[in-house]
C-alpha positions, 0 to 999 in steps of 0.5 A, spaced: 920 250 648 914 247 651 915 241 655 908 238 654 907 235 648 899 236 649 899 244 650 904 245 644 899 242 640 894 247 643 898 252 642 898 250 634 891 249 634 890 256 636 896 260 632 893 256 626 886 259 629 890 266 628 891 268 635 898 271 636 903 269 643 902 276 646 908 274 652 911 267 655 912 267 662 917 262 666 917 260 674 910 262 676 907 259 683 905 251 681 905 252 673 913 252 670 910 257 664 904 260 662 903 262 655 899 269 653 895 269 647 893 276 644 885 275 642 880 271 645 879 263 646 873 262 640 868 256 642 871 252 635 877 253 637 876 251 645 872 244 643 878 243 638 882 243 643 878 239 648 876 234 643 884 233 641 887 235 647 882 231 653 888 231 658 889 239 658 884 242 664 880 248 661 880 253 666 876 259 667 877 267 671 873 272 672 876 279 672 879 282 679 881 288 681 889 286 679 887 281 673 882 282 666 878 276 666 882 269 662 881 262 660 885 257 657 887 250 659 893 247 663 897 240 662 898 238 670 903 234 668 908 238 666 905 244 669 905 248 663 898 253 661 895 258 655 891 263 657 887 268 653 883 274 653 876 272 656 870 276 650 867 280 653 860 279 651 
């Protein structure tokens, strides 16, 4: 269960955009869970949830040599994120 209501309702925006949770993680450093989406963050589906959800905070990742690249937004109230894929272009 996701204890953000703005982050749940992200997650609905982007389930409803057909992009699949791949995997959820608990526990992790300053965020109490992050969900891992399997497809890419769309530009609709990005200004849809900053339009509708303006207190989530979009962040932004380059690839690491650990990490692929990833965006996706983070509620710092509860502490919860989604994170997608990056595209690459």
């Amino acid at each position: 269960m996701i204890s953000s209501p703005s982050l749940s309702h992200a997650l609905t925006i982007a389930i409803s955009a057909g992009i699949r949770v791949k995997e959820v993680y608990e526990s992790l450093s300053k965020v109490e869970m992050m969900i891992y989406m399997s497809g890419a963050l769309t530009p609709d589906v990005r200004r849809m949830i900053e339009r509708e959800e303006p207190t989530l905070r979009y962040w932004s990742s380059e690839e690491t040599q650990d990490n692929p690249a990833s965006e996706g937004f983070i509620c710092d109230e509860y502490h919860v994120g989604i994170s997608f894929p990056k595209q690459v272009l």
